[in-house]
C-alpha positions in Angstrom: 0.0 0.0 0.0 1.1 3.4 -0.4 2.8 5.1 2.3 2.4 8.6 2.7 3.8 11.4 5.3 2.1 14.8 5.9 3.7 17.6 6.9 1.5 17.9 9.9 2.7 14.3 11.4 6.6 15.6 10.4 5.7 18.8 12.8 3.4 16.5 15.7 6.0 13.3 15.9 9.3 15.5 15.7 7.6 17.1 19.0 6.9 13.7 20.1 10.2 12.0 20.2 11.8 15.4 21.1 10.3 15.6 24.4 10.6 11.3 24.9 14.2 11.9 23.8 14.9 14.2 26.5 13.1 13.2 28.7 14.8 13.1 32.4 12.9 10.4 34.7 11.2 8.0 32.5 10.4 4.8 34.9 8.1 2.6 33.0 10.2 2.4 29.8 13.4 3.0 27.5 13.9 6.1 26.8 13.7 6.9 23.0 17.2 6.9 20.5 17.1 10.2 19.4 18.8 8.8 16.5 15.5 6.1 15.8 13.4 9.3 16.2 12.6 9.8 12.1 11.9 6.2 11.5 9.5 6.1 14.2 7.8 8.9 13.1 7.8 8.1 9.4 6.4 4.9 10.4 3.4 6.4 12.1 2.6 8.8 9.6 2.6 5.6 7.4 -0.6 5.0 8.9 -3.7 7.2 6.9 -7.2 8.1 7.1 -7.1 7.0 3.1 -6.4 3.3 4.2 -8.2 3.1 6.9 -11.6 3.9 5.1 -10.5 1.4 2.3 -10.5 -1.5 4.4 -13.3 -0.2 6.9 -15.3 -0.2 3.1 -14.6 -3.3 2.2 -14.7 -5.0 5.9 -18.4 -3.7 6.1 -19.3 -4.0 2.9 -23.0 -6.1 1.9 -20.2 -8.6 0.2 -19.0 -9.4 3.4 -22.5 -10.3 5.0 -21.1 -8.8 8.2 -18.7 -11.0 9.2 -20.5 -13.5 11.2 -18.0 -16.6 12.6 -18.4 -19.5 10.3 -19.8 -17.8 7.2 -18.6 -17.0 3.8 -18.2 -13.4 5.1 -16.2 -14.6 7.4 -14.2 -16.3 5.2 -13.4 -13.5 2.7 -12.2 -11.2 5.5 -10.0 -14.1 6.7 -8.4 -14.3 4.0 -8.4 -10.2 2.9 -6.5 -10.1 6.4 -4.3 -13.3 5.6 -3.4 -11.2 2.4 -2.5 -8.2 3.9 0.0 -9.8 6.4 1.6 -12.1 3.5 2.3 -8.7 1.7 4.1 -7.6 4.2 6.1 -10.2 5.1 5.3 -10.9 8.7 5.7 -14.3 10.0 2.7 -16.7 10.4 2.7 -18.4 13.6 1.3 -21.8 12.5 1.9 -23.6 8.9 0.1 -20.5 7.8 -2.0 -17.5 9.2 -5.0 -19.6 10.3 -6.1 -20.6 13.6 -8.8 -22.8 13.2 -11.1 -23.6 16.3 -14.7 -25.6 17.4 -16.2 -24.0 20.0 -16.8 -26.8 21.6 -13.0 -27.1 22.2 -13.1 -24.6 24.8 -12.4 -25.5 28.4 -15.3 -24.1 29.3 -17.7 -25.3 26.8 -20.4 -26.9 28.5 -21.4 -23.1 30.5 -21.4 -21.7 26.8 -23.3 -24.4 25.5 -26.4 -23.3 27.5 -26.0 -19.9 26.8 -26.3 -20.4 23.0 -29.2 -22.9 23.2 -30.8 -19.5 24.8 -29.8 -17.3 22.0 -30.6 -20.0 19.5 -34.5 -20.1 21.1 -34.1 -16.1 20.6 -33.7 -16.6 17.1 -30.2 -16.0 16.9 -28.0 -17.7 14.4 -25.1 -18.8 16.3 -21.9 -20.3 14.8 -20.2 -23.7 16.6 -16.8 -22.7 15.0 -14.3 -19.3 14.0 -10.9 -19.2 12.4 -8.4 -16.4 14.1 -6.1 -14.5 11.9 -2.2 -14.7 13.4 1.3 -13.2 12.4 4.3 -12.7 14.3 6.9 -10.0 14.2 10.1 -11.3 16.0 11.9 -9.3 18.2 15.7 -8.7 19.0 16.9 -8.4 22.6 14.0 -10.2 24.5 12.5 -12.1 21.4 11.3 -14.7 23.8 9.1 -12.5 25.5 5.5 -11.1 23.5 3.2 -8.2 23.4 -0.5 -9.3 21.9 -1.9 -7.2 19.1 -5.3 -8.3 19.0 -8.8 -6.5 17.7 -12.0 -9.2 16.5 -12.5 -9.0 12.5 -16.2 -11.1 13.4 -19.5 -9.4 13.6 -23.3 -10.5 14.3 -24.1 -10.9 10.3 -27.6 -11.6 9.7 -29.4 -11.6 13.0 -32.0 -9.9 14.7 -32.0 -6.2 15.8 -31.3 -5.5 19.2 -34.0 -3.3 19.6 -36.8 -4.3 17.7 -36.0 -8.2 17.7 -36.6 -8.2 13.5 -33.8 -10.0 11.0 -31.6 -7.5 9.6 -27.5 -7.8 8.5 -25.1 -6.2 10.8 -22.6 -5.1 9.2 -19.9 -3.6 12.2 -18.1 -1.0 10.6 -17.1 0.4 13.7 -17.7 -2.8 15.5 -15.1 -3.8 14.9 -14.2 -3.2 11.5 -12.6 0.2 13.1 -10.0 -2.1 15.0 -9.4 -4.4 12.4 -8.0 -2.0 9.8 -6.7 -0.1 13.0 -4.4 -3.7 13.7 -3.7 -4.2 9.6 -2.5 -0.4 9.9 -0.5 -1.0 12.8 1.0 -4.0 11.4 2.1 -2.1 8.6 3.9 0.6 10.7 6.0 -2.4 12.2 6.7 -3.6 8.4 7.5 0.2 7.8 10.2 -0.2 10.3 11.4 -3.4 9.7 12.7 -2.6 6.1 14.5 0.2 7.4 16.2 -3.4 9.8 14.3 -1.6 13.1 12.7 -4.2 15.1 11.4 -3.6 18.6 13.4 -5.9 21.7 10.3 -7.6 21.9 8.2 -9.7 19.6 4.6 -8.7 18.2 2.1 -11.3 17.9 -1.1 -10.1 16.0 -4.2 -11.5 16.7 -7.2 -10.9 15.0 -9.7 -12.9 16.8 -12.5 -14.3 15.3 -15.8 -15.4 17.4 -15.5 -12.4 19.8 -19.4 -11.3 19.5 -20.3 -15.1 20.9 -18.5 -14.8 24.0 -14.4 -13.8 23.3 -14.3 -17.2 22.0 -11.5 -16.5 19.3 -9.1 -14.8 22.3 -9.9 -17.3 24.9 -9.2 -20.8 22.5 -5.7 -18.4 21.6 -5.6 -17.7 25.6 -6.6 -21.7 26.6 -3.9 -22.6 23.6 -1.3 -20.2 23.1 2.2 -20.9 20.2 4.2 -19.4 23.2 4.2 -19.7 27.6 1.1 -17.9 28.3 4.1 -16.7 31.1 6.0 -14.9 28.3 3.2 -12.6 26.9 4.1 -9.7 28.6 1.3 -7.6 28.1 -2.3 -7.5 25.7 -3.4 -5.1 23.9 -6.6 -4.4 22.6 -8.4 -2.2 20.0 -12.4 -2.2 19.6 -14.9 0.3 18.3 -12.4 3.3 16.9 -14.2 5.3 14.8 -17.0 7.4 16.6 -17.6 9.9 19.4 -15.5 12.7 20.2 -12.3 14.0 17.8 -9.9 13.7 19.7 -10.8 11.0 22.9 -10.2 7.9 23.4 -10.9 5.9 26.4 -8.9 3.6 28.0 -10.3 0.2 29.9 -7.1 -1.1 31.9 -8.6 -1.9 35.1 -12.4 -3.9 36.3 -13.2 -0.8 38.0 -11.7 1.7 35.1 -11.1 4.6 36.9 -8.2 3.3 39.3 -6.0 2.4 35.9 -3.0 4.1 37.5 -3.1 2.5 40.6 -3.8 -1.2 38.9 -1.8 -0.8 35.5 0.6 1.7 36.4 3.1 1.2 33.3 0.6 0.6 30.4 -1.4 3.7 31.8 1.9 5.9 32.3 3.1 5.2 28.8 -0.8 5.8 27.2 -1.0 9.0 29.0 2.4 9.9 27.6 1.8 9.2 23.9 -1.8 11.1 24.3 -0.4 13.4 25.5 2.0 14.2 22.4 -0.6 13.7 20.3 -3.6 15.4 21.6 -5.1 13.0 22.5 -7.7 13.3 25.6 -7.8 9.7 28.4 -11.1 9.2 29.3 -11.6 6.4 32.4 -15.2 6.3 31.4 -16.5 5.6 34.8 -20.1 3.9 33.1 -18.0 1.2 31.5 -17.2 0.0 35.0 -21.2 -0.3 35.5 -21.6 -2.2 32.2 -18.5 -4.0 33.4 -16.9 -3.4 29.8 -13.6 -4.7 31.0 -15.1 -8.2 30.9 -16.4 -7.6 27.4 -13.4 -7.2 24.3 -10.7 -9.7 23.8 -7.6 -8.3 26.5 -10.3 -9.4 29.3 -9.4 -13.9 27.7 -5.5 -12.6 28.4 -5.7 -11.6 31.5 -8.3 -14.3 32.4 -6.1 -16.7 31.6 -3.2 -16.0 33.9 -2.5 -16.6 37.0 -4.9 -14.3 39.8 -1.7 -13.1 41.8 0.3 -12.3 38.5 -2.2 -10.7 36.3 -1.0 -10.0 32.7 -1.3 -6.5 32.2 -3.4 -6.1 29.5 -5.3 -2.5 28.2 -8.4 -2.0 25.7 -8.4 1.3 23.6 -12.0 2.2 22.6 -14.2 5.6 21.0 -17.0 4.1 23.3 -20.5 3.0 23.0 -23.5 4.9 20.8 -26.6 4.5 19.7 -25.6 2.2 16.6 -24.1 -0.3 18.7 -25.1 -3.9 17.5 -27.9 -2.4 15.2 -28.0 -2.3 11.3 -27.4 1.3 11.5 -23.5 0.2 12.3 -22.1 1.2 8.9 -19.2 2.8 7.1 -20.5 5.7 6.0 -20.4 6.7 10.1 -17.1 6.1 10.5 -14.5 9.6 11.5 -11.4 7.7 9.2 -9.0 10.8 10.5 -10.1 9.7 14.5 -9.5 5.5 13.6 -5.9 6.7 12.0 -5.0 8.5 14.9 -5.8 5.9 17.5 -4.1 3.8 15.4 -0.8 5.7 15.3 -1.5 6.2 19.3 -1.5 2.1 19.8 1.5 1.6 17.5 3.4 4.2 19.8 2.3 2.6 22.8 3.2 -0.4 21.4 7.3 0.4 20.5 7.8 1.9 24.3 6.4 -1.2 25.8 8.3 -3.1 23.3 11.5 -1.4 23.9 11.0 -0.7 27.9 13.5 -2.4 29.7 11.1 -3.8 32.4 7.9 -5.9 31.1 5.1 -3.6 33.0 3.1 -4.6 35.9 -0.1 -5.3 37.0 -1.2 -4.5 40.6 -3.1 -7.3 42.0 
């Protein structure tokens, strides 16, 4: 794809890695090369509004039948994914870039069973099986330790409305056809660098999860079955629902309670409110989301489920929030702010090289 860079992103990043460069007391990660300082920045302008809304199009395009698990949907945005990550070279974690999984596979099947049965009597057309998307950039220094990428490509598809109970296609172009081109983008970035023979210390597995609207269930088979120790993911990071809301907000889910992110999360926090704060970008610690309990809801949540309860993985979920559209047929590209997904997407990407290139792997506070 083309890769463009704006004067605008010259002026923004060169103020970005100026002030990480000199920074004085910088506890939660490396401070920056100076001499790294263009590259990053070229590779973050890499990442436009003009490819975003491509792959947003075509994501929540009719063609695409919205993405429900097991369909041919499904299939042709596996595969556009698959596509995209051959192109740039990245390394596929299995014999290719497919993760293929029954449902009923899960270690927890038979409490999931029930709850589809229930959906199913709703009228509900639920999938038994998904196929995640995986690459793998490997790192340098600490190679054998991994950050998760990860944002669900699946939607609901044809199924009935949420609030009037009548069959209609959902097509999820900001749920979470935001993220997915957010993840391709940010894969892309990492590419950008990697030509250039700049890889971060640390190794970048991208996940794009599949199943995620039935219950996680692409995250939490990758979570119950992981290519590497579940012990050597450092951290998870999540992208979901990009594209709406306010410019230039974006709100952060690191915590079960939200709001004490800082306290719980310390290092992912720090670093976000660091990279926001170069950018322009306004932290919101919604606290609602803690009363609809949101932290339990997007793909980071299988991560940190899945390890230990007295060393938490510290994972973090980037999100423009909830609106009206949410799970309706009124979800569609035309909605999308292409200028807000870019910029969240060159946000996680920064976020993403400083916990790459810390020296300590962050914390979570039990």
């Amino acid at each position: 794809m083309n890769k463009r860079k704006f004067l605008s992103l010259f002026i923004v990043f060169s103020f970005v890695f100026t002030g990480c460069a000199t920074a004085s007391q910088d506890t939660t990660s490396t401070v920056v090369n100076a001499e790294i300082s263009q590259s990053w920045q070229d590779a973050a302008g890499s990442i436009t509004p003009e490819e975003i809304t491509a792959e947003i199009t075509y994501l929540a395009s009719r063609q695409l039948e919205g993405r429900r698990a097991q369909t041919r949907g499904s299939a042709l945005a596996a595969d556009f994914i698959a596509r995209h990550l051959e192109y740039l070279g990245l390394k596929p974690v299995y014999k290719d870039y497919f993760q293929e999984f029954a449902f009923s596979d899960l270690n927890d099947y038979h409490a999931l069973k029930k709850r589809f049965e229930r959906a199913r009597e709703h009228g509900y057309s639920v999938p038994d099986s998904g196929k995640n998307v995986i690459a793998m950039l490997e790192g340098t220094t600490k190679k054998n330790e991994y950050i998760i990428l990860t944002a669900h490509y699946d939607h609901m598809g044809l199924n009935p409305e949420r609030t009037t109970g009548e069959i209609k296609m959902h097509l999820g172009a900001d749920d979470n056809a935001s993220g997915t081109a957010a993840l391709m983008e940010i894969a892309e970035a990492f590419d950008f660098l990697a030509e250039q023979g700049i890889r971060p210390q640390r190794s970048i597995i991208f996940l794009f999860a599949d199943a995620e609207e039935w219950g996680l269930l692409g995250s939490k088979y990758f979570a119950q079955n992981p290519p590497v120790p579940i012990e050597n993911i450092v951290a998870a990071i999540n992208m979901d629902m990009l594209s709406r809301n306010a410019e230039n907000t974006v709100n952060v889910i690191a915590s079960p309670m939200v709001t004490n992110a800082a306290e719980k999360n310390p290092d992912l926090y720090a670093i976000s409110k660091q990279i926001a704060q170069y950018l322009g970008l306004q932290l919101n610690l919604p606290e609602e989301a803690a009363e609809r309990q949101v932290f339990f809801r997007s793909d980071h949540y299988s991560f940190f489920e899945a390890s230990p309860p007295l060393d938490r993985m510290p994972v973090i979920f980037y999100s423009a929030g909830l609106h009206p559209d949410y799970h309706t047929s009124r979800d569609t590209a035309d909605k999308i702010n292409n200028k807000k997904v870019a910029k969240i997407a060159q946000f996680i990407f920064l976020v993403t090289l400083k916990v790459a290139q810390a020296q300590n792997a962050p914390d979570y506070i039990e």
